[in-house]
Every structure is written in structure tokens, then in C-alpha cells.
BALOBA-1460 file (C-alpha; in Angstrom, 3 decimals):
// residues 165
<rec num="1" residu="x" x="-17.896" y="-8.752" z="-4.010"/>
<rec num="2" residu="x" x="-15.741" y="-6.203" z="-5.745"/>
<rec num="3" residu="x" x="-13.826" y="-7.221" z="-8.563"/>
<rec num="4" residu="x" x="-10.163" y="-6.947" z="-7.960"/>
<rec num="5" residu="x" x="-7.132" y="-6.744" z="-10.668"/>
<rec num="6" residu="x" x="-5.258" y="-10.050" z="-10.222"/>
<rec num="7" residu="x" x="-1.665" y="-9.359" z="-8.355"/>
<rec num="8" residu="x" x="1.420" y="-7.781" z="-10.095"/>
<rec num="9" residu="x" x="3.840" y="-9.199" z="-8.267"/>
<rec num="10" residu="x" x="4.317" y="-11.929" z="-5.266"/>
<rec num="11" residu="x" x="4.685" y="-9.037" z="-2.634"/>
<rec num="12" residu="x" x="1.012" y="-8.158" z="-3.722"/>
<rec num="13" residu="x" x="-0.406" y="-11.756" z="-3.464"/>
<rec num="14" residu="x" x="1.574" y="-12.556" z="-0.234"/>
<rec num="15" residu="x" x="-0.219" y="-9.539" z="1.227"/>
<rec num="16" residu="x" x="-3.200" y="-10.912" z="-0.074"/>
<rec num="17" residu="x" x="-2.469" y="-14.393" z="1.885"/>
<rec num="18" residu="x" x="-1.581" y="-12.813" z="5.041"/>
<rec num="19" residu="x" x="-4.389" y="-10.740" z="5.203"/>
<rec num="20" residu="x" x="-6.450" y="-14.308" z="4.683"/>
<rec num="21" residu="x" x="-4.297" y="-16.206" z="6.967"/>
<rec num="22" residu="x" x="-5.147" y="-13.300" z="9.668"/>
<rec num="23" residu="x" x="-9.119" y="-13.290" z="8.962"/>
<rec num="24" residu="x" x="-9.470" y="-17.129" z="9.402"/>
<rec num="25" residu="x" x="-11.017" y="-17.725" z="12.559"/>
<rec num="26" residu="x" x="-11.498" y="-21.860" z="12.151"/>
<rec num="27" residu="x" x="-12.505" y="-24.229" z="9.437"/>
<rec num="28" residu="x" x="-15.467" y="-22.756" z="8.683"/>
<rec num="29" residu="x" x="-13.400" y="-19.947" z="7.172"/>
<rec num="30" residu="x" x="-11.555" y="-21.663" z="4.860"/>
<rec num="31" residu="x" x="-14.115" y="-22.144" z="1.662"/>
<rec num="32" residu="x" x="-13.986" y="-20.550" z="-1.597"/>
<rec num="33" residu="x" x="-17.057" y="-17.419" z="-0.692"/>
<rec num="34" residu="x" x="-14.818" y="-16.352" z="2.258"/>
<rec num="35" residu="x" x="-11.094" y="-16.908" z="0.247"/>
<rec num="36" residu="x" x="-13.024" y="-14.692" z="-2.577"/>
<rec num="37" residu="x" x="-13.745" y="-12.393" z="-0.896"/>
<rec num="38" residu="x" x="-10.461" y="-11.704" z="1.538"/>
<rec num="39" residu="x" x="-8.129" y="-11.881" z="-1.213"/>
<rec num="40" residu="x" x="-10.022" y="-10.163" z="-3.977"/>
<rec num="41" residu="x" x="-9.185" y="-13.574" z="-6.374"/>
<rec num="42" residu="x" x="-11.461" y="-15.895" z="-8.255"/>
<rec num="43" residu="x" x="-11.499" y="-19.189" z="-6.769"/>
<rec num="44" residu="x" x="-12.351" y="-22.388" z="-9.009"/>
<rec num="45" residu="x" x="-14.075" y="-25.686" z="-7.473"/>
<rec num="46" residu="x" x="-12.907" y="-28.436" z="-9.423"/>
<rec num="47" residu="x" x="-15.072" y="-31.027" z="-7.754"/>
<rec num="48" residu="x" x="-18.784" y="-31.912" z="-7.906"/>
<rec num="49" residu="x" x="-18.789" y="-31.996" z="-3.630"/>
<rec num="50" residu="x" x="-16.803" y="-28.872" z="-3.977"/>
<rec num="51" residu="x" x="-14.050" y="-29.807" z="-1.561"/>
<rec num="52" residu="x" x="-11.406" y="-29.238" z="-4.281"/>
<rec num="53" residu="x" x="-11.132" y="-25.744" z="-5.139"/>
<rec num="54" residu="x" x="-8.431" y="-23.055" z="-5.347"/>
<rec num="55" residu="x" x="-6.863" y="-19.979" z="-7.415"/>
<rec num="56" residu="x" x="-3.290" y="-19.556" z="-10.014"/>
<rec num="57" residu="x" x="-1.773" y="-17.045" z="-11.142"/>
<rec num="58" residu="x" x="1.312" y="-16.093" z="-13.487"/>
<rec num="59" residu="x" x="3.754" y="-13.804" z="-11.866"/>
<rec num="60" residu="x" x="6.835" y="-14.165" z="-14.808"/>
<rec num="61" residu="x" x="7.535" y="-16.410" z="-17.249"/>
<rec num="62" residu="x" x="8.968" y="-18.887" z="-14.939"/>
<rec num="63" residu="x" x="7.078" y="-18.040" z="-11.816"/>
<rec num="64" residu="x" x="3.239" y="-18.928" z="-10.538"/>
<rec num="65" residu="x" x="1.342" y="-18.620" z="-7.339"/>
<rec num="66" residu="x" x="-1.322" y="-21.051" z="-6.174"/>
<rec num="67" residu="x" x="-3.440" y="-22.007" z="-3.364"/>
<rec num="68" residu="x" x="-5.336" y="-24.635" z="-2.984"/>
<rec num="69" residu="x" x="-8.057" y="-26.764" z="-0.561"/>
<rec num="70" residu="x" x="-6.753" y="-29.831" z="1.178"/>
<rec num="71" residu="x" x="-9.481" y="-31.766" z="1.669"/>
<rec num="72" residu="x" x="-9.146" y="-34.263" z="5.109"/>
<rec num="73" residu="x" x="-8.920" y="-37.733" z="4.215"/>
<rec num="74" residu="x" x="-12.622" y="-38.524" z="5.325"/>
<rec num="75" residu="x" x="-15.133" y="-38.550" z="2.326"/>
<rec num="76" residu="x" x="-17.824" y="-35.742" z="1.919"/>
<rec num="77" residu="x" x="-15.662" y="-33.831" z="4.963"/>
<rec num="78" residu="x" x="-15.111" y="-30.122" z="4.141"/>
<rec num="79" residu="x" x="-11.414" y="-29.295" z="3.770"/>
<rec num="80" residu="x" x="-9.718" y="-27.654" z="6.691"/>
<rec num="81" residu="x" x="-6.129" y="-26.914" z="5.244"/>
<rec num="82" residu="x" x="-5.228" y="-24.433" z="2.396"/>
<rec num="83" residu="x" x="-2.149" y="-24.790" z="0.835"/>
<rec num="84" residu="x" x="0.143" y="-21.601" z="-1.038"/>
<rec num="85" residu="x" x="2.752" y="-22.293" z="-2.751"/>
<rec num="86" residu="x" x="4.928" y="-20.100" z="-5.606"/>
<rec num="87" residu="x" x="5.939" y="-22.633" z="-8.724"/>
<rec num="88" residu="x" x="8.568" y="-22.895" z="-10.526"/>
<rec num="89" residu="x" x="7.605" y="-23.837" z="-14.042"/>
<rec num="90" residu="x" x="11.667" y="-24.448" z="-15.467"/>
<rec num="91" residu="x" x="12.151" y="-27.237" z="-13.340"/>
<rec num="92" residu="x" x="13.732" y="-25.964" z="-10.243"/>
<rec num="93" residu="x" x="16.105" y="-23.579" z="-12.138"/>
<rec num="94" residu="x" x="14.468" y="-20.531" z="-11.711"/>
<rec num="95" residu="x" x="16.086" y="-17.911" z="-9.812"/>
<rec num="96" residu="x" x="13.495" y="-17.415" z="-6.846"/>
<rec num="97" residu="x" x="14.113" y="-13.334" z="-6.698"/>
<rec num="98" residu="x" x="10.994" y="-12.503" z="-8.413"/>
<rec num="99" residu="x" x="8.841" y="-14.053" z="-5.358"/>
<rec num="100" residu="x" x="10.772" y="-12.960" z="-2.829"/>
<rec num="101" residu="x" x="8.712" y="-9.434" z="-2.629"/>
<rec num="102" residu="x" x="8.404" y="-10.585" z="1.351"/>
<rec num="103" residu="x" x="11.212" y="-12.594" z="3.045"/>
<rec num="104" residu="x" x="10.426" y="-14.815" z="5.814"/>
<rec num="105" residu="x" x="10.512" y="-11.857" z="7.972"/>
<rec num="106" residu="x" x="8.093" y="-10.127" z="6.603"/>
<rec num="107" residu="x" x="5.452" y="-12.689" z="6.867"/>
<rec num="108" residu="x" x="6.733" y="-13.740" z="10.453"/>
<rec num="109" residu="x" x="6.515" y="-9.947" z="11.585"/>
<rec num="110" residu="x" x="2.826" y="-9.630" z="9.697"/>
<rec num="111" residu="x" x="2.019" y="-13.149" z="11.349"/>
<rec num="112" residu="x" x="3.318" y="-12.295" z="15.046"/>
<rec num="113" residu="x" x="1.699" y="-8.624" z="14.578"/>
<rec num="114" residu="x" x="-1.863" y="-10.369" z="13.898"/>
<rec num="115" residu="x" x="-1.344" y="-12.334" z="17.426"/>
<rec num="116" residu="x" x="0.391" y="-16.074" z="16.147"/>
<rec num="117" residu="x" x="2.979" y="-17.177" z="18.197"/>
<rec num="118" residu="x" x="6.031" y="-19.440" z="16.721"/>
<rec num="119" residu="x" x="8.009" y="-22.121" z="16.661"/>
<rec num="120" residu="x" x="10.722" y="-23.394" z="14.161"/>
<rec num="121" residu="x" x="10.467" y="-27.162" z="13.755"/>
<rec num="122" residu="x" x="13.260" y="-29.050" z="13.711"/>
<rec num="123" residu="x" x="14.446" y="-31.428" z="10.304"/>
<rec num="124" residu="x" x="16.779" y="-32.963" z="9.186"/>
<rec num="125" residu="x" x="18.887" y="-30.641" z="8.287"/>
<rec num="126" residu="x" x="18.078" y="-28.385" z="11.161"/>
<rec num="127" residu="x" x="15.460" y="-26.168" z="11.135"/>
<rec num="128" residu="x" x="13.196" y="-26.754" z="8.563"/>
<rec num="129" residu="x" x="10.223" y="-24.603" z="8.811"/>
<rec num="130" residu="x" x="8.654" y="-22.369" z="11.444"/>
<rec num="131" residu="x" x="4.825" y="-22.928" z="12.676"/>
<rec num="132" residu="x" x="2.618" y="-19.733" z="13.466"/>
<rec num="133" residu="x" x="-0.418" y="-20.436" z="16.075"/>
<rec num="134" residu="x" x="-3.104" y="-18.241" z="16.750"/>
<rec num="135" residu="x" x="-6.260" y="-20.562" z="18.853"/>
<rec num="136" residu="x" x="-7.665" y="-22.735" z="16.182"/>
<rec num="137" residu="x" x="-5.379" y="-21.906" z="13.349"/>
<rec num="138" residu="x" x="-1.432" y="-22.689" z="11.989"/>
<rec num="139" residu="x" x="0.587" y="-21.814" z="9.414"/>
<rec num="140" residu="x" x="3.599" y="-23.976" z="8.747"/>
<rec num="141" residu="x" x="5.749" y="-21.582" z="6.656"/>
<rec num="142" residu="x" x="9.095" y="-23.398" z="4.782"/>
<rec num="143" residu="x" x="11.474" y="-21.617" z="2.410"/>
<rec num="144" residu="x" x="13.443" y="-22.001" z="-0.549"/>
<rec num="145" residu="x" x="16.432" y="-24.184" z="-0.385"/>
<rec num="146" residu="x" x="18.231" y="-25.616" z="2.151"/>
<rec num="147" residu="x" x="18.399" y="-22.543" z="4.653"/>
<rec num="148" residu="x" x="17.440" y="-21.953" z="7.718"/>
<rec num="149" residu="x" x="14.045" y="-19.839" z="7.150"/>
<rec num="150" residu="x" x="14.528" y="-17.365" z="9.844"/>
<rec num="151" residu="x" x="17.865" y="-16.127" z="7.991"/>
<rec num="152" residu="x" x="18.122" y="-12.887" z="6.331"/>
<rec num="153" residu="x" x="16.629" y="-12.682" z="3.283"/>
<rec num="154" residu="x" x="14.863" y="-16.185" z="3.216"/>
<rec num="155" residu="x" x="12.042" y="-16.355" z="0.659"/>
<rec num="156" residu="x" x="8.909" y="-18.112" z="1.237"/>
<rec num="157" residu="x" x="8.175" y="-21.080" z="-0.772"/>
<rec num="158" residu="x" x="4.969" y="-22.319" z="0.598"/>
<rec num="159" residu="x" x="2.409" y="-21.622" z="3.237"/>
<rec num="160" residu="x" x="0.162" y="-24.076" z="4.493"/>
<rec num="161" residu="x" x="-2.734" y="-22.888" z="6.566"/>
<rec num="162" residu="x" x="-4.944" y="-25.002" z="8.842"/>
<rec num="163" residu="x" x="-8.110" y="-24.826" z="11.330"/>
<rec num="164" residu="x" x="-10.032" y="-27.198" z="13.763"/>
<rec num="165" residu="x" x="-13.788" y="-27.196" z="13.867"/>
């Protein structure tokens, strides 16, 4: 694999995700050679069975980027779920402009363009995140705050990504 400059800024690494969110096929797609190589980003295992493994970044000094394996609940099973989030390392007072380099939109368009087809879920307070299906594979996408995620201008807080067999 070529070695690829870590992302400047969270337009960059949300490109990065969707362009792994459109390569993964099923589970078998979702381990740390594959992630590696989509994205262009190291991935850590932090577990001897290597279910647990992942990738960080610093975007400011308040913002960070992760994604990480969520391993099923079964012992020795190989995780089928990735989740991406962007963190807020003051607490929740950050102003979330600096990760908003792709607004819901954007990643609904991208998503919709590489053949998902969605759904907002309903919450509590309404709608409270949208899910993307494409066969085998979902996204669940949810924003910041308490907004509806397909209005203008909503950010992306976290992805979470997910395959059978």
C-alpha cells in the first residue's frame, strides 16, 4: 500500500469514509488490510484476537476524527460494524464548523450516487437520523444537535457502518 499524508481537514477524511462506506461489499470488508488500504490511514489493532482496531486523527485543537471496529457481542466473532465519529475534546463546547467540510447532504448525495437508498428514522424528537442501504450494508448517519439531519447545512457527527455475512 501507498503511504498517504494523514487528512487536512474533515472534508478530506469524510471523503475518505465515503469512498470506504461505498467499497464495502459485506463483513468481510470491514477489517483493518481492506480499511488501510481504501482510506490511505494507518489502522491500529488494540486486541490480541484483533477484533478491536481502528484509526484518530487531530483535525484542530478542539476537533478529532475516529473510526473504530464494533466487535458483535459473540466471543472470537469478527466485527461487522465500524463506527466514525468527529470528537469534541472541550466538552461539547466546540463550535462544530471546522467538521462540517460535508453537510448531511453531501454525504446523502455521495451515498444515494453509490446506489444506497434511505430512510430517516424517527426519535424522539422527530427525526433523528437517516439510514442508507445498499444489499448487505447500512449506514445510520446522525448529526450534530438537535436538528433534523436532512436540514440545510446539518453537519455529520457520526457514521456507523454495518454488513451481514
Amino acid at each position: 500500500m501507498t503511504s498517504v499524508a494523514q487528512p487536512l481537514d474533515a472534508e478530506d477524511i469524510g471523503r475518505r469514509m465515503l469512498k470506504l462506506i461505498d467499497s464495502i461489499r459485506s463483513a468481510q470488508d470491514i477489517v483493518p488490510e481492506h480499511i488501510q488500504q481504501t482510506t490511505g490511514l494507518k489502522v491500529d489493532i488494540w486486541s490480541a484476537d484483533q477484533s478491536k482496531y481502528g484509526l484518530s486523527g487531530k483535525l484542530t485543537d478542539a476537533w478529532y476524527y475516529g473510526l473504530r471496529s464494533m466487535p458483535p457481542a459473540a466471543p472470537g466473532a469478527k466485527p461487522n460494524s465500524l463506527l466514525f465519529s468527529f470528537s469534541d475534546q472541550n466538552g461539547g463546547d466546540a463550535d462544530p464548523t471546522p467538521v462540517c467540510g460535508l453537510t448531511f447532504q453531501d454525504y446523502s448525495h455521495a451515498l444515494s450516487k453509490a446506489g444506497f437508498t434511505e430512510k430517516p428514522i424517527e426519535g424522539i424528537r422527530g427525526v433523528d437520523s437517516w439510514r442508507f442501504t445498499r444489499g448487505d450494508v447500512s449506514v445510520s448517519a446522525y448529526v450534530f444537535g438537535d436538528g433534523d439531519p436532512a436540514a440545510p447545512g446539518a453537519c455529520v457527527s457520526q457514521l456507523i457502518i454495518s454488513a451481514r455475512a
